[in-house]
C-alpha positions as CSV (number, residue, x, y, z in Angstrom):
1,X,19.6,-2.1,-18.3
2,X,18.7,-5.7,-19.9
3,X,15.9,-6.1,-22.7
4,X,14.8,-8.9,-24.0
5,X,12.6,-9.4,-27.4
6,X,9.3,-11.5,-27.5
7,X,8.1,-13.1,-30.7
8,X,5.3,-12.6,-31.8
9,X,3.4,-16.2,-32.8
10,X,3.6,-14.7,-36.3
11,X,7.4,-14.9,-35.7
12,X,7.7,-11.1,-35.9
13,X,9.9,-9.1,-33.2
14,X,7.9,-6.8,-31.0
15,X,9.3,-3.8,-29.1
16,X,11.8,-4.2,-26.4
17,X,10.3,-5.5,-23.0
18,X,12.5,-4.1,-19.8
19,X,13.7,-7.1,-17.6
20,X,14.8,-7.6,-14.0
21,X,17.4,-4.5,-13.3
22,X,19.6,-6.1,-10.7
23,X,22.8,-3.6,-11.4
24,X,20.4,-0.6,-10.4
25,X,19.0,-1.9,-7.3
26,X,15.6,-3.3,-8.6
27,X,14.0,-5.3,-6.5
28,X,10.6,-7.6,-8.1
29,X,10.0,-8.3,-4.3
30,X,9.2,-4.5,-3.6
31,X,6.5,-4.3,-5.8
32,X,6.6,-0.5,-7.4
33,X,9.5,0.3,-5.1
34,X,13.0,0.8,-5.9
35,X,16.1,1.2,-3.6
36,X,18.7,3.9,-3.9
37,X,22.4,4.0,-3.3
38,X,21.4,5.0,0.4
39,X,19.3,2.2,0.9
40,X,16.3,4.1,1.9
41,X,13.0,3.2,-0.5
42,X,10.7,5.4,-2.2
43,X,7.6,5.5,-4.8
44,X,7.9,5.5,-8.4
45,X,3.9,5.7,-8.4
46,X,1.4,8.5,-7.6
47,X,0.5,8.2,-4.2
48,X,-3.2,9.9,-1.8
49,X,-1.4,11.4,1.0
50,X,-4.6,11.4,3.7
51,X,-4.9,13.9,6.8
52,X,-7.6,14.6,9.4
53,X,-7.8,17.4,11.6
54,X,-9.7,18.8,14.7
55,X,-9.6,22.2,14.0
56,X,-5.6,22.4,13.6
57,X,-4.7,19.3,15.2
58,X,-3.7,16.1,13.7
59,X,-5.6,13.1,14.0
60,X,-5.1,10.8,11.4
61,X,-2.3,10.3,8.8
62,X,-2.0,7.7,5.9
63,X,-1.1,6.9,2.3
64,X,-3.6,4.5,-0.6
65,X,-2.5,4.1,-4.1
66,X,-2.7,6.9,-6.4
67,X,-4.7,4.6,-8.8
68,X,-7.7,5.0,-7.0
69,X,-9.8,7.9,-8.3
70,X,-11.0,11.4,-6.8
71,X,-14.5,9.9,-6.1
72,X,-13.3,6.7,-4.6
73,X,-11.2,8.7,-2.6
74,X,-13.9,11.1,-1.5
75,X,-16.0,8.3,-0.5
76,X,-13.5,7.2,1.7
77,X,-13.3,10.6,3.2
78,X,-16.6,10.9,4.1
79,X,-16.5,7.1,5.5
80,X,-13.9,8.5,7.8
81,X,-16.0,11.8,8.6
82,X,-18.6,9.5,9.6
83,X,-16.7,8.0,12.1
84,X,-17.2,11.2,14.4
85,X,-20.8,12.2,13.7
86,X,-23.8,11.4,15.5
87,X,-26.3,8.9,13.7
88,X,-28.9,11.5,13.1
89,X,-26.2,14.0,11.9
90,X,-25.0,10.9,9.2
91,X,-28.9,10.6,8.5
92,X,-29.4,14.0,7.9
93,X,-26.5,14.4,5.9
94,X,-26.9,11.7,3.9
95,X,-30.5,13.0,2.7
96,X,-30.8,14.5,-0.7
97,X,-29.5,18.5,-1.0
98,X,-33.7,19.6,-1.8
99,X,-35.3,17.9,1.4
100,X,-35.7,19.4,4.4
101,X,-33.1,18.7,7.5
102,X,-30.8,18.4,5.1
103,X,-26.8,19.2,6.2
104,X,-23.7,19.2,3.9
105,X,-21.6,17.5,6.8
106,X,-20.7,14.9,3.9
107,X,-20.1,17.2,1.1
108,X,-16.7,16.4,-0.6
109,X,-14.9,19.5,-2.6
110,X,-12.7,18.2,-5.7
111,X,-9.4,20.8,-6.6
112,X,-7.8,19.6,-9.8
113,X,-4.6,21.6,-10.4
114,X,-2.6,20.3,-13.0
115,X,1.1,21.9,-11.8
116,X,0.2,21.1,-8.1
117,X,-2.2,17.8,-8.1
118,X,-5.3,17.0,-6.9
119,X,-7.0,17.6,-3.6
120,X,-10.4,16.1,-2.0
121,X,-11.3,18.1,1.0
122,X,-14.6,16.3,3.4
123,X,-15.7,17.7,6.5
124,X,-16.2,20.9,8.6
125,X,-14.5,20.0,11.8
126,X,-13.0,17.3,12.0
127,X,-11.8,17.6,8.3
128,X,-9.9,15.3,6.3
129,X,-7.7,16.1,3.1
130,X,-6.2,14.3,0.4
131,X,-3.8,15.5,-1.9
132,X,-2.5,13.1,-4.9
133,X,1.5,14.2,-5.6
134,X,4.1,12.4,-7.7
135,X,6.9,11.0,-5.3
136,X,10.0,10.7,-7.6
């Protein structure tokens, strides 16, 4: 691995800076990605693994950055609920939880585990989950 030293414009040495890390198969191009001897790629970065489901089938699959946090993500989840109610179910669920005709068809649950990860669940049926892991 290469390292190069900046100066500081007081002339002082700062720590080491990592550089381009050709011999190990680092690519700049891949942006966050690295190849291994295989050739095959994978994540360096947390990543939100998305899933919807109609009761146990699959209907959606999908990755976003793991940079994004559990309420953006839950936002999304409930845009994506949305896709498959009626208008006055998304009216009635998007009503405040102490007025009447209110529904929790938009309700988000947040799990934070710290050994497993975290997990934003939206939905009654269809469902959607999203589970933040660490691909290494």
């Amino acid at each position: 691995m290469w390292q190069r030293e900046r100066l500081r414009p007081t002339g002082r040495r700062r720590t080491p800076v990592l550089c381009f890390r050709r011999h190990q198969g680092y690519d700049r191009r891949l942006s966050g990605t690295a190849l291994t001897s295989g050739g095959e790629q994978f994540r360096r970065h947390r990543t939100w693994k998305i899933t919807g489901y109609d009761g146990s089938r699959k209907i959606f699959s999908g990755e976003v950055p793991g940079i994004l946090t559990d309420e953006e993500v839950g936002r999304m989840l409930q845009r994506l609920v949305a896709r498959h109610l009626t208008e006055r179910e998304v009216v009635a669920a998007s009503l405040r939880r102490n007025f009447a005709g209110y529904t929790a068809l938009l309700e988000c649950t947040f799990y934070r585990a710290a050994t497993e990860g975290n997990m934003v669940m939206c939905g009654s049926n269809p469902h959607y989950v999203a589970f933040r892991e660490r691909v290494l």
